[in-house]
gemmi code that builds the backbone of each chain (N, CA, C; Angstrom):
import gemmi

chains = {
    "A": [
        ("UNK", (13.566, 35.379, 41.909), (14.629, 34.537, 41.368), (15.383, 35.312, 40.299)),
        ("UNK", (16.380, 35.451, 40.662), (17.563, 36.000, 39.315), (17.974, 35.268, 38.524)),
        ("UNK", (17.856, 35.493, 37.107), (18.966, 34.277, 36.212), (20.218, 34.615, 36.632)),
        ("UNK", (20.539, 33.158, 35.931), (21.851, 33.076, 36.187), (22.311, 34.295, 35.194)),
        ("UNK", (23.922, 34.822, 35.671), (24.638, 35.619, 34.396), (24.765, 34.832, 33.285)),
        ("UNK", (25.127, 33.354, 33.041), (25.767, 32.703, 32.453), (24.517, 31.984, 31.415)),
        ("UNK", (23.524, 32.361, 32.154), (21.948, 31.640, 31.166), (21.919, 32.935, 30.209)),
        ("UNK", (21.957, 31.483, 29.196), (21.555, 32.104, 27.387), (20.254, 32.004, 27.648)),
        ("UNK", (19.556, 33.022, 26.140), (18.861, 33.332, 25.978), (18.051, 32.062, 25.248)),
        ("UNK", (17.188, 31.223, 25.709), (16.444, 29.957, 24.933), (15.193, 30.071, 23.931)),
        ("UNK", (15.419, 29.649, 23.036), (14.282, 30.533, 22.507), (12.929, 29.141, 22.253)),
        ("UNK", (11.852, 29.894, 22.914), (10.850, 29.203, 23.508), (10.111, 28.297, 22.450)),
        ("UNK", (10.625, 28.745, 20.638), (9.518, 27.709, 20.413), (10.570, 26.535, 20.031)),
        ("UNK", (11.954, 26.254, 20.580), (12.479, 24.990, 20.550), (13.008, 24.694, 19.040)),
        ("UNK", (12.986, 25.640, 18.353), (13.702, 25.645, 17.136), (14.649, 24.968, 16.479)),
        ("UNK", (16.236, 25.293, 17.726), (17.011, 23.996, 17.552), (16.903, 22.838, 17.865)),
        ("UNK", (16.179, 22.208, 19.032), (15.799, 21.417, 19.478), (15.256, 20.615, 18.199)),
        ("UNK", (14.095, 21.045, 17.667), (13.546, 20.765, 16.552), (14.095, 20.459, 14.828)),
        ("UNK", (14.792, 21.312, 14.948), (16.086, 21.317, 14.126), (16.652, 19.955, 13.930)),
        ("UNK", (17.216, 19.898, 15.557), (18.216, 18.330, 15.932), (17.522, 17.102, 15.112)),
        ("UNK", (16.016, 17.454, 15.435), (15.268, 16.038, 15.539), (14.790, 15.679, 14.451)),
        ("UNK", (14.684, 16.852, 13.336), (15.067, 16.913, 12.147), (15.741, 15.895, 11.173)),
        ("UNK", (17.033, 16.091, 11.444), (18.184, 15.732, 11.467), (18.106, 14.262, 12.072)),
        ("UNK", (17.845, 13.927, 12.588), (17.563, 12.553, 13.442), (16.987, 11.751, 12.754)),
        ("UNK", (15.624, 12.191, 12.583), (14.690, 11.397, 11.274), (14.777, 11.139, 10.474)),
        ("UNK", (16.088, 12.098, 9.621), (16.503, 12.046, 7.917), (17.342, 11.282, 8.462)),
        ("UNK", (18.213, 10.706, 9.675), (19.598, 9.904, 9.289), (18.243, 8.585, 9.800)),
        ("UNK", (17.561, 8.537, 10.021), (17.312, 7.128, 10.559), (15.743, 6.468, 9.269)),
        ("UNK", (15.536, 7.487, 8.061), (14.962, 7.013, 7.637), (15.974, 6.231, 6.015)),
        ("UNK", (17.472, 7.229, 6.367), (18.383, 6.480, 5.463), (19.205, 5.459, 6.083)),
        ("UNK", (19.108, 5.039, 7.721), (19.044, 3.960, 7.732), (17.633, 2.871, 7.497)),
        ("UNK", (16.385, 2.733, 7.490), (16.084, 2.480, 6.806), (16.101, 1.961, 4.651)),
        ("UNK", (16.709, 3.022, 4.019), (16.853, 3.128, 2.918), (18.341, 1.777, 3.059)),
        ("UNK", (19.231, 1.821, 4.030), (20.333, 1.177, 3.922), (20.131, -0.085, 4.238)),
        ("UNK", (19.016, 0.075, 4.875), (18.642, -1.692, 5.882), (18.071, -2.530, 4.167)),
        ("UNK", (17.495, -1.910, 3.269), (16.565, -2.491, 2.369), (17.504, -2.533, 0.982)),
        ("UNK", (18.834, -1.828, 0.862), (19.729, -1.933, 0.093), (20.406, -3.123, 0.684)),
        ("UNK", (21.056, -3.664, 1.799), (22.223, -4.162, 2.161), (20.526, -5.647, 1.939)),
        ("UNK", (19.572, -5.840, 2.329), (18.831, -6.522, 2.349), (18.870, -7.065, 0.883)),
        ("UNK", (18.734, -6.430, -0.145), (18.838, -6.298, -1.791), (19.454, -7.363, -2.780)),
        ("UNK", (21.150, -6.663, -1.598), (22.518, -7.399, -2.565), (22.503, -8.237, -1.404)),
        ("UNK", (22.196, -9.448, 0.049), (22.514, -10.631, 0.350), (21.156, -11.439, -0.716)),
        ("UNK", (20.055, -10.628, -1.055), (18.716, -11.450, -2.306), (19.441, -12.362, -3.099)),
        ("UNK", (19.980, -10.754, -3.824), (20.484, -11.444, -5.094), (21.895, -12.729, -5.114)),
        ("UNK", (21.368, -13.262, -4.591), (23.111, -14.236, -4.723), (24.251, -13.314, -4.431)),
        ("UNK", (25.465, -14.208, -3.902), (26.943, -13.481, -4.173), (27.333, -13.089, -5.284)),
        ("UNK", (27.616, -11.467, -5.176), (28.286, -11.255, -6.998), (28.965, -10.062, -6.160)),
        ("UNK", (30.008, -9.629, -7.119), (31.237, -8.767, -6.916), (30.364, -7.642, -6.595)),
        ("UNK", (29.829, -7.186, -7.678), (28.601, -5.711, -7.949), (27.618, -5.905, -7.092)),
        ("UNK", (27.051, -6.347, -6.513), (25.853, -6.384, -5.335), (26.960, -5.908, -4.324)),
        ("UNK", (27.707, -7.074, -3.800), (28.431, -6.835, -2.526), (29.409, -5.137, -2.640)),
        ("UNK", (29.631, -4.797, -3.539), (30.503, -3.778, -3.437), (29.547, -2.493, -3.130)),
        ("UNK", (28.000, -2.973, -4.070), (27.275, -1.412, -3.578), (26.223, -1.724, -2.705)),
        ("UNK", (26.472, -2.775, -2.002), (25.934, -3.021, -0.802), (26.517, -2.226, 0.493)),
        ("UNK", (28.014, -2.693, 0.264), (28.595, -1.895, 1.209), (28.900, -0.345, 1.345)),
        ("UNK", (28.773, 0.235, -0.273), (29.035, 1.541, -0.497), (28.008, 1.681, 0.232)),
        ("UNK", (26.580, 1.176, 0.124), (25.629, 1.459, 0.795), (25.554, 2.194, 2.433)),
        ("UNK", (26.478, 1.210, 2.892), (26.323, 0.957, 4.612), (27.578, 2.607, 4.539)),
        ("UNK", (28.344, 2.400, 3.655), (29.555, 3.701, 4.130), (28.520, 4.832, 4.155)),
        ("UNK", (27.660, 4.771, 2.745), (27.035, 6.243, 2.627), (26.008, 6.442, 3.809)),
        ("UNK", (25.977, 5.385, 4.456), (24.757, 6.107, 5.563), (25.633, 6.429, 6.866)),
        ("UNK", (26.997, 5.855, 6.277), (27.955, 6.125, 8.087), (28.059, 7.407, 7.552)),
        ("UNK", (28.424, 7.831, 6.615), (28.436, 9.173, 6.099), (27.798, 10.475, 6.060)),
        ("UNK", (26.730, 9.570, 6.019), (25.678, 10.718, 5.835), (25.559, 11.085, 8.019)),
        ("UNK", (25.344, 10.408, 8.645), (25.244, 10.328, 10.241), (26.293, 10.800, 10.925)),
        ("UNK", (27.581, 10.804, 10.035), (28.879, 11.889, 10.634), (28.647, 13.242, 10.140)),
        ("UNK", (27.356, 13.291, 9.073), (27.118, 14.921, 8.842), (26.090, 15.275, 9.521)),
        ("UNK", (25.114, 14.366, 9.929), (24.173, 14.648, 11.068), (25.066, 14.964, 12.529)),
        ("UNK", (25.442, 14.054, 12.764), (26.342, 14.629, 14.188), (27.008, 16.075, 14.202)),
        ("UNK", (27.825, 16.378, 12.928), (28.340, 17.401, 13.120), (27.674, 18.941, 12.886)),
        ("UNK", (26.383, 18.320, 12.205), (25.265, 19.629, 12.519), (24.906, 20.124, 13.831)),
        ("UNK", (24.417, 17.943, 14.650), (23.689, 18.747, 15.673), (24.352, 19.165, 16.663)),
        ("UNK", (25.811, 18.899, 16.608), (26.707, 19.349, 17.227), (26.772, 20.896, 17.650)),
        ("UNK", (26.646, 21.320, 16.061), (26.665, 22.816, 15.975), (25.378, 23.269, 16.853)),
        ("UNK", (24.248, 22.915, 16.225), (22.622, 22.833, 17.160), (23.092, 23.370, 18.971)),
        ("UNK", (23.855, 23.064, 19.275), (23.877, 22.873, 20.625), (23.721, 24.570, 20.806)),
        ("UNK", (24.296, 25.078, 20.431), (24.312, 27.042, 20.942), (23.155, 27.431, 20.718)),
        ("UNK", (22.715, 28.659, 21.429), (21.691, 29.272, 21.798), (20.816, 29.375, 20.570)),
        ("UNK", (22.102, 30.160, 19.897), (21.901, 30.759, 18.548), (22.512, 29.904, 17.483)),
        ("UNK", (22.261, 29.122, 16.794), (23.174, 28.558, 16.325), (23.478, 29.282, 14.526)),
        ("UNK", (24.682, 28.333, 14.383), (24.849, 29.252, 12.780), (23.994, 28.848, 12.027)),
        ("UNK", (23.355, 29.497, 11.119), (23.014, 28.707, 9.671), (23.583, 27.576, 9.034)),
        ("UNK", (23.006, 26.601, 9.309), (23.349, 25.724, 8.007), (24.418, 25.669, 6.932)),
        ("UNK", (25.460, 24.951, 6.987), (26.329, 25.880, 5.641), (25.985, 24.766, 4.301)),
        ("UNK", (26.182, 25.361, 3.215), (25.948, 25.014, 1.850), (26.486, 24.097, 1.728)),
        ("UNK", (27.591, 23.453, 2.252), (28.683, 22.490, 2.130), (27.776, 21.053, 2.680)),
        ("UNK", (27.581, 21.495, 3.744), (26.684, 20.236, 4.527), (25.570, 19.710, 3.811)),
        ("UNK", (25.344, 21.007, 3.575), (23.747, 20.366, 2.551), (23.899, 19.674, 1.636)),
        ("UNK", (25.012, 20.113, 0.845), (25.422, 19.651, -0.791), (25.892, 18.378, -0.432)),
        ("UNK", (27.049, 18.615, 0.582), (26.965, 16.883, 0.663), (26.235, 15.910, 1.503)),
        ("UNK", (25.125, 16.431, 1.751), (24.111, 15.178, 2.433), (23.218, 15.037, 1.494)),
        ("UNK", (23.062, 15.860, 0.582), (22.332, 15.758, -0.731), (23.261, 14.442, -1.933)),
        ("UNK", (24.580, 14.666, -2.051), (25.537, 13.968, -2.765), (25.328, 12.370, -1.962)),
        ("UNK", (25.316, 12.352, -0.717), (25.231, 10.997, -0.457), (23.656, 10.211, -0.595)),
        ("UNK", (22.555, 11.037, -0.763), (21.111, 10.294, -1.062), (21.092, 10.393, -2.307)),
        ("UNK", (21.975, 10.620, -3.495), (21.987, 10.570, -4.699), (22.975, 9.407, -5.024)),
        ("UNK", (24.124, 9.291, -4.369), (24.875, 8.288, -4.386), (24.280, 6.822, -4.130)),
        ("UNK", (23.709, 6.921, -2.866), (22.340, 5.777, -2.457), (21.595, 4.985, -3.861)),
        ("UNK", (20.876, 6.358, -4.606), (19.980, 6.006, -5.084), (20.892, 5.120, -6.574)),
        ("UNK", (21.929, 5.618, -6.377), (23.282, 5.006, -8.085), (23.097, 3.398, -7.769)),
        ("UNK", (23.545, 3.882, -6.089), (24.008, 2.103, -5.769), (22.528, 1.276, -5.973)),
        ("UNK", (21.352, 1.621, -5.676), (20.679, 1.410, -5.740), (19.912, 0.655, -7.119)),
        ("UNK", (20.627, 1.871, -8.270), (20.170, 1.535, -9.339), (21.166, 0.671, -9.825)),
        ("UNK", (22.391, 0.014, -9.423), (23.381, -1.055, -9.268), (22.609, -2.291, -9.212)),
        ("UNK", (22.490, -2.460, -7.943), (21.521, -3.253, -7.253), (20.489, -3.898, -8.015)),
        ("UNK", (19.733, -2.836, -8.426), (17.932, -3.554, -9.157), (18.496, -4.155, -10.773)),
        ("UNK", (19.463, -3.461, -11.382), (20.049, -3.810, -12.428), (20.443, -5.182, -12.512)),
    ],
    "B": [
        ("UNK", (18.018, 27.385, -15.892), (19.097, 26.472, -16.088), (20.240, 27.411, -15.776)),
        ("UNK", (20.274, 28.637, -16.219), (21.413, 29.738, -15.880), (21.857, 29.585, -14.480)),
        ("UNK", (20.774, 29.214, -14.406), (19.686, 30.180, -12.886), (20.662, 28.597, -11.873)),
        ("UNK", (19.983, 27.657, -12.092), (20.779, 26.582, -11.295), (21.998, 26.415, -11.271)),
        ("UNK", (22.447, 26.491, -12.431), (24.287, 26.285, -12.379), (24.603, 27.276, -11.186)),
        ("UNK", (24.175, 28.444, -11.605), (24.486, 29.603, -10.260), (24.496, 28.970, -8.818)),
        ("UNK", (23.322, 28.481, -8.586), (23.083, 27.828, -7.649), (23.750, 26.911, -7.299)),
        ("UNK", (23.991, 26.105, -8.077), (24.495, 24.707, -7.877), (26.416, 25.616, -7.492)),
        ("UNK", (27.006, 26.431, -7.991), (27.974, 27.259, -7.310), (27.814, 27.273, -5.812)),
        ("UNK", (26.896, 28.257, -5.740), (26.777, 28.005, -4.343), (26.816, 27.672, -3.145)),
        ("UNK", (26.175, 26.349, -3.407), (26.365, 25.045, -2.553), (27.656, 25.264, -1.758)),
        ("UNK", (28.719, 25.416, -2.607), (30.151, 25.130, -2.344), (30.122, 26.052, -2.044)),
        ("UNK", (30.022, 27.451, -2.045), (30.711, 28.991, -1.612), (29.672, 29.906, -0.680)),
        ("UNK", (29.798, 28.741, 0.378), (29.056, 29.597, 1.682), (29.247, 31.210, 1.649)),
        ("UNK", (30.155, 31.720, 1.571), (30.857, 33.016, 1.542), (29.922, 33.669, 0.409)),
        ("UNK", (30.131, 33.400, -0.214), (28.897, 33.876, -1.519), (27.410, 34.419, -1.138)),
        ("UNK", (26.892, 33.148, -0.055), (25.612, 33.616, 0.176), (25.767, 34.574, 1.569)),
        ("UNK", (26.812, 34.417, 2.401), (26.697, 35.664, 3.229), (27.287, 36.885, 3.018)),
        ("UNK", (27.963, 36.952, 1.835), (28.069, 38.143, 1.206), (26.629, 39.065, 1.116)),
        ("UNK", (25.343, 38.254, 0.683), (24.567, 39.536, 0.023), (23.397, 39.436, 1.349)),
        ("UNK", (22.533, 40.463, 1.387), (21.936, 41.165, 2.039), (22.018, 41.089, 3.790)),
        ("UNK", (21.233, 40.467, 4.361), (21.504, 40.353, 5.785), (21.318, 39.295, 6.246)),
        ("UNK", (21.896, 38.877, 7.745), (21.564, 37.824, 7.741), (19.947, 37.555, 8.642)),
        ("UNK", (18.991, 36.854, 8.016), (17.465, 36.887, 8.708), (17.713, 35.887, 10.042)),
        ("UNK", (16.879, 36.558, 10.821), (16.618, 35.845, 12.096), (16.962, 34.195, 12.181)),
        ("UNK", (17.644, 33.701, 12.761), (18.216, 32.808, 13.040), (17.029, 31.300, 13.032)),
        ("UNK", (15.914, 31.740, 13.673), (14.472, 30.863, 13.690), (14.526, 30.438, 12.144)),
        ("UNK", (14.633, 31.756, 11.364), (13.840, 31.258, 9.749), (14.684, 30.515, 8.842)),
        ("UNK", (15.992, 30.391, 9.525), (16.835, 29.875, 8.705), (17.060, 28.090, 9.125)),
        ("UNK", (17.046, 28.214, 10.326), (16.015, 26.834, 10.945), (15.521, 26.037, 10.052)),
        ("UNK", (14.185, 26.793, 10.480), (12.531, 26.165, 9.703), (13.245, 25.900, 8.278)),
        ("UNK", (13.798, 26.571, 7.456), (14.317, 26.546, 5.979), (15.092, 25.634, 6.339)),
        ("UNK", (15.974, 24.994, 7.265), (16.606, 23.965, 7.291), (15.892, 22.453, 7.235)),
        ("UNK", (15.092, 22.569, 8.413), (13.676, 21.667, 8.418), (13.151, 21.508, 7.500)),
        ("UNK", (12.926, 22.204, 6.290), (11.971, 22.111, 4.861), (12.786, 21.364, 4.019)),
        ("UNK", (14.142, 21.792, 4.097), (15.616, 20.967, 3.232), (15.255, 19.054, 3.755)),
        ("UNK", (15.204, 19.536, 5.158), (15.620, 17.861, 5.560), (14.272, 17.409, 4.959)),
        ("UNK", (12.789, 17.454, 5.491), (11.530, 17.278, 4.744), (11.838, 16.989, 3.649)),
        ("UNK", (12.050, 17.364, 2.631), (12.402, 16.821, 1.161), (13.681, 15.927, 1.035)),
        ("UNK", (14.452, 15.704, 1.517), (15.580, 15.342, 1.981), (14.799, 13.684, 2.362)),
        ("UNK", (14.029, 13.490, 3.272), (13.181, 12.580, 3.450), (12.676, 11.949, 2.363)),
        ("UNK", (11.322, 13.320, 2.147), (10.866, 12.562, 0.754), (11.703, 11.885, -0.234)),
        ("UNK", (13.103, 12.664, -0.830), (13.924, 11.691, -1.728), (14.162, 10.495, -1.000)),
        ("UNK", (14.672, 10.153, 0.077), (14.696, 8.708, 0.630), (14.069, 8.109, 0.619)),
        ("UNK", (12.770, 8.416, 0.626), (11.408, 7.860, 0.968), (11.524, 7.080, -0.414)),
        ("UNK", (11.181, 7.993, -1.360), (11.135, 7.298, -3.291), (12.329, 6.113, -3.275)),
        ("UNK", (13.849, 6.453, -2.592), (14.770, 5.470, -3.161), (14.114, 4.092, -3.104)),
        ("UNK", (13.610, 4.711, -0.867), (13.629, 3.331, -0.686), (12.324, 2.535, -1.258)),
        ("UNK", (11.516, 3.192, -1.550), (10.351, 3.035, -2.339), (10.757, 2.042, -3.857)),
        ("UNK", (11.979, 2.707, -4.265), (13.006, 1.756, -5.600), (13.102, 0.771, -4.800)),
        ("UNK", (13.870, 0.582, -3.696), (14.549, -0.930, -3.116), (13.017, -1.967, -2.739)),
        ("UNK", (12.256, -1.179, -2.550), (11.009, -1.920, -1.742), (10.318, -2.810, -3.310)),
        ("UNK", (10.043, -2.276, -4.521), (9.413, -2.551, -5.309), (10.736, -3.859, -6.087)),
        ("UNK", (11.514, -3.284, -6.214), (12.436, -4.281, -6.519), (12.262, -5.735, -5.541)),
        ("UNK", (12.308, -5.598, -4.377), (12.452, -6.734, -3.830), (11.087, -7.563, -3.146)),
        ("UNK", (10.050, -6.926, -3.116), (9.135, -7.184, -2.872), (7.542, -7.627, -3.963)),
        ("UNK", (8.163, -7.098, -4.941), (7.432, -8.012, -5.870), (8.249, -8.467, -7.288)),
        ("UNK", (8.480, -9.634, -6.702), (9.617, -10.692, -7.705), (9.174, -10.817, -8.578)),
        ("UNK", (7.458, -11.559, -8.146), (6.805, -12.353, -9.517), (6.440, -11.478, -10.750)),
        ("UNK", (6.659, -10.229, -10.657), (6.817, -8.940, -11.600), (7.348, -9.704, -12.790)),
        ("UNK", (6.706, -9.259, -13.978), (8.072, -9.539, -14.924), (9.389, -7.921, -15.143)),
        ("UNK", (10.276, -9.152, -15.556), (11.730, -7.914, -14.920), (11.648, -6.751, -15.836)),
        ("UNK", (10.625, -6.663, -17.046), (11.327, -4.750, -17.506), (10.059, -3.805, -16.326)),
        ("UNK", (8.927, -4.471, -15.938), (8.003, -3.804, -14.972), (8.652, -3.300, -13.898)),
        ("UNK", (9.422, -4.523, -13.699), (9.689, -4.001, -11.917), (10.917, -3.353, -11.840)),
        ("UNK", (11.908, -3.669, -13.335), (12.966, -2.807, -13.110), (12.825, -1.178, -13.492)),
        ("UNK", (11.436, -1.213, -14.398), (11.059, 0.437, -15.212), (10.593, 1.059, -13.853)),
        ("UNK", (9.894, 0.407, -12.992), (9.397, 0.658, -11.463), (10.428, 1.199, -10.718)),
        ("UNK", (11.046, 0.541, -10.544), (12.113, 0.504, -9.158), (13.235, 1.874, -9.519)),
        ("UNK", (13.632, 1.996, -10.674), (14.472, 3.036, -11.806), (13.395, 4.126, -11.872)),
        ("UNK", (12.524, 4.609, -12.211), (11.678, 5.650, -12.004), (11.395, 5.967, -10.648)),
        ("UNK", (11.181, 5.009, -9.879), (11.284, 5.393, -8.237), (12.796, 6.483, -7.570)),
        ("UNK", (14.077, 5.023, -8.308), (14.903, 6.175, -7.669), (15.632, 7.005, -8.596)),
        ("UNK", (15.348, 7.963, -9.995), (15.162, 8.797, -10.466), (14.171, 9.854, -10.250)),
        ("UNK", (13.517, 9.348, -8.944), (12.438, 10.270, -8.327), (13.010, 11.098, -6.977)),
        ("UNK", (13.583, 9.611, -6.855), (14.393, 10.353, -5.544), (15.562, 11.132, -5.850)),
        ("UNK", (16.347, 11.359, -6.831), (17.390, 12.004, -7.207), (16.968, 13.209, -7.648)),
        ("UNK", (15.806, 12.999, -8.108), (15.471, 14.615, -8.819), (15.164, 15.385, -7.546)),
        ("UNK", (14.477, 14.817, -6.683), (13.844, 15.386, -4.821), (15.133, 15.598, -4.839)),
        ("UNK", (16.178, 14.965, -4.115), (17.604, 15.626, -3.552), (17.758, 16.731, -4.351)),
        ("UNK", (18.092, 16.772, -5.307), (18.823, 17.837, -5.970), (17.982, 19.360, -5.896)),
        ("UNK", (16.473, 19.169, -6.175), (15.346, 20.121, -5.941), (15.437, 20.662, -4.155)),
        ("UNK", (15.815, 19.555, -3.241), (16.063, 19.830, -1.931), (17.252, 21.289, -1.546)),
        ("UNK", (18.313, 20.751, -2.117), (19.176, 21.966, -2.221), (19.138, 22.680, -2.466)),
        ("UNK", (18.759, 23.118, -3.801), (18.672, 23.777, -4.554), (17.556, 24.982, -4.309)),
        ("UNK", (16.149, 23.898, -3.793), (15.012, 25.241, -3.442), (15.363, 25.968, -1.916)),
        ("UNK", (16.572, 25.055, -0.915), (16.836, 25.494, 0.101), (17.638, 26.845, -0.123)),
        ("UNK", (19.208, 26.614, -1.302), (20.166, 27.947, -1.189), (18.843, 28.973, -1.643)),
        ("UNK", (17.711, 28.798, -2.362), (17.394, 30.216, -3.061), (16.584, 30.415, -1.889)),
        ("UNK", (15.634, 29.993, -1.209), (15.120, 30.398, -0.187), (15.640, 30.994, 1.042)),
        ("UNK", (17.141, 30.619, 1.239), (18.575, 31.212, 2.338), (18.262, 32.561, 1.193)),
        ("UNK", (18.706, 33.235, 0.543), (19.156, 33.821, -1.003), (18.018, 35.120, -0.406)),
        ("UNK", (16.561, 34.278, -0.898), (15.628, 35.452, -0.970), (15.635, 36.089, 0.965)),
        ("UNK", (15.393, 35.300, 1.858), (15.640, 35.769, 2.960), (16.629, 36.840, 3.139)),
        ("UNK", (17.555, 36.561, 2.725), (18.877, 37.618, 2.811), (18.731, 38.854, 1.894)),
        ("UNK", (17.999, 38.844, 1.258), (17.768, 39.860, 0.141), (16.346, 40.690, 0.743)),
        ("UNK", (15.486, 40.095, 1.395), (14.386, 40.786, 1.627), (12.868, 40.429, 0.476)),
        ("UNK", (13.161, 39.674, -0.341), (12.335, 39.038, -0.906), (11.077, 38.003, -0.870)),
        ("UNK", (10.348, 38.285, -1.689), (9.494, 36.926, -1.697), (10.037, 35.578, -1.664)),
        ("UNK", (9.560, 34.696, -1.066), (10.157, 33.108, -1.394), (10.042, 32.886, -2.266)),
        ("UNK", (10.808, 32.071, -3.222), (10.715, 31.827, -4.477), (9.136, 30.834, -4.476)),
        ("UNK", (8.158, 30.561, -5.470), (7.432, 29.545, -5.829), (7.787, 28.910, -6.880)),
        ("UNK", (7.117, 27.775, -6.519), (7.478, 26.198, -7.356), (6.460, 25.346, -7.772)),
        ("UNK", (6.733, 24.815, -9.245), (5.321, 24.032, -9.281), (6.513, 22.277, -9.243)),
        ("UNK", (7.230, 22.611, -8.461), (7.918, 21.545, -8.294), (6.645, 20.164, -7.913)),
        ("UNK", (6.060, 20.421, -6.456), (5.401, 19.931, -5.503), (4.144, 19.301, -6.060)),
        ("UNK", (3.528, 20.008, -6.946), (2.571, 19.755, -7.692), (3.005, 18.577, -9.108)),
        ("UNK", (3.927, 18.476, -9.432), (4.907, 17.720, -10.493), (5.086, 16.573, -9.912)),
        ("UNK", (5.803, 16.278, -8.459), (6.150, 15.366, -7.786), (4.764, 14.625, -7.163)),
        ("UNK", (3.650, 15.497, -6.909), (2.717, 14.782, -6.497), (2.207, 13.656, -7.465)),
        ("UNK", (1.867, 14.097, -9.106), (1.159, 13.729, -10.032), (2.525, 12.485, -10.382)),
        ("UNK", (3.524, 12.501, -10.650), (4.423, 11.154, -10.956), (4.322, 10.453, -9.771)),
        ("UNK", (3.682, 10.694, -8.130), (3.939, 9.084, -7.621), (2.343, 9.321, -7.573)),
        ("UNK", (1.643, 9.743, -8.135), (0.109, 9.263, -8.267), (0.066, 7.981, -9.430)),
        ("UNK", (1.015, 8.534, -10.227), (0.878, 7.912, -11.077), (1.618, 6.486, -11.163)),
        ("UNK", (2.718, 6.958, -10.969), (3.515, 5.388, -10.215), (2.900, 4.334, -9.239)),
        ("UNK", (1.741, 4.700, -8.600), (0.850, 4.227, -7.582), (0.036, 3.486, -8.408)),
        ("UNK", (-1.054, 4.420, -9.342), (-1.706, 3.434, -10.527), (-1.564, 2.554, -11.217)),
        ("UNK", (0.093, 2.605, -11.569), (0.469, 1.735, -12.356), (1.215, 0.902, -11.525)),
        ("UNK", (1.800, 0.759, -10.190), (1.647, -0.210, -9.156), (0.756, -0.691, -9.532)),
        ("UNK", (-0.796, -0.384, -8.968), (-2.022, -1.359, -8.590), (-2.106, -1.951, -9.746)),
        ("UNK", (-2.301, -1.312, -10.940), (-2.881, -2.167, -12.150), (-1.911, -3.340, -12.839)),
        ("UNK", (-0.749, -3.111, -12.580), (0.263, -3.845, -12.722), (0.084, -5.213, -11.649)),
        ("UNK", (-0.203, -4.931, -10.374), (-0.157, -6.137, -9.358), (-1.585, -6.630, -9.480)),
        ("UNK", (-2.254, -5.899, -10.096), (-4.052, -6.272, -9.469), (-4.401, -7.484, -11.119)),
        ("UNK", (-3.825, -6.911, -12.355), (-3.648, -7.666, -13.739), (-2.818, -8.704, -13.695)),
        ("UNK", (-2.201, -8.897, -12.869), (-0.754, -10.015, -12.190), (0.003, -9.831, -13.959)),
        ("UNK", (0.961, -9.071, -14.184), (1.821, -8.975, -15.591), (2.800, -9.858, -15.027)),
        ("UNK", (2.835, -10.819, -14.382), (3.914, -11.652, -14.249), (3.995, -12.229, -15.093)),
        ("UNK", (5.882, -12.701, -15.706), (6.490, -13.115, -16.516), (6.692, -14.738, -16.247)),
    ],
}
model = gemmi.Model(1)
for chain_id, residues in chains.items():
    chain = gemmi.Chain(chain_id)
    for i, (resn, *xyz) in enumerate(residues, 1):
        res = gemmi.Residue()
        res.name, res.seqid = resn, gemmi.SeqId(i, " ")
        for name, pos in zip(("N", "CA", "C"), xyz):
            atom = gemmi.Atom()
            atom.name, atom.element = name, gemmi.Element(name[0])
            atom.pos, atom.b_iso = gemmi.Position(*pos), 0.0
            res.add_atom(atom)
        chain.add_residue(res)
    model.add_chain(chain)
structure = gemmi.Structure()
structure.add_model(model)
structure.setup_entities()
């Protein structure tokens, strides 16, 4: 059997693959973190400040899952690039943002 | 502190870090990605650990459960920021040919939710309700 010309080189211990799923777990354990915020501010009664970082809440996790997508996006090539600093910093900026609204919230 | 501001540069100036030495095998920069998200976790883990204590034990009286819930996610903020931060220098030393940096970060973070745990139980097990 010949490879194909067009077959990349896969690299066997599944790295990106692993990578992806990575990435998967951190956006779905900050949905979690978002399910127990938005849960928080309907507790506490209607108030301006619950509902507003309730919802910042729900943006920062759409947020944070449009930077997961566009990682594992990248993920897809053989080889893929490194990680860039930008992505990190801001998926880091939005679980810090979380934790503000958060401290909104318990306040 | 020098040392982080540098870092904390960084973040923003991808170009910066592929400026210096080479770039390491594509696998290790991976796994170093995987270690980012891992802590990346753990800080979520603490927030939601804040939202969980907040809402799950009411009958708390409120400076307990709010000193609780506020040390939880000041736990998780310090994890994010330590997330980045130990990720660019570990990209950093790879590219340079270096040792990984060590940290008694891990050992720090263990002993504050040991301790946050204790003072959970003794707090719920003494009922300090208000």
């Amino acid at each position: 059997m010949t490879p194909r010309p067009d077959a990349v080189e896969r690299d066997p211990g599944l790295q990106p693959e692993r990578t992806r799923l990575a990435w998967r777990r951190t956006t779905l354990t900050g949905a979690a973190v978002a399910v127990l915020a938005a849960k928080s501010a309907l507790h506490g009664g209607p108030s301006a400040a619950g509902a507003v970082a309730g919802a910042l809440c729900a943006v920062l996790w759409l947020g944070f899952l449009g930077l997961a997508h566009r990682r594992i996006h990248d993920l897809v090539a053989a080889r893929p690039l490194v990680l860039t600093p930008r992505i990190a910093a801001a998926a880091v900026l939005c679980t810090i943002a979380l934790a503000v609204c958060g401290a909104v919230l318990v306040l | 502190m020098i040392e982080f501001i540098r870092n904390v540069r960084l973040w923003f100036m991808p170009e910066e870090i592929r400026e210096e030495g080479a770039t390491p095998d594509y696998r290790f920069s991976l796994a170093n990605e995987r270690t980012f998200l891992a802590w990346l976790r753990t800080a979520l883990a603490l927030i939601g650990g804040g939202f969980a204590v907040d809402q799950f034990l009411p009958d708390l009286r409120w400076g307990w459960r709010v000193g609780l819930a506020l040390a939880l996610l000041a736990a998780g903020v310090l994890c994010a920021f330590r997330a980045v931060n130990h990720w660019v220098r570990c990209e950093r030393a790879m590219r340079r040919g270096e040792d990984l940096p060590v940290s008694r970060f891990p050992a720090v973070l263990g002993l504050v939710v040991a301790v946050v745990a204790i003072a959970m139980v003794v707090v719920v097990l003494l009922g300090w309700e208000g």
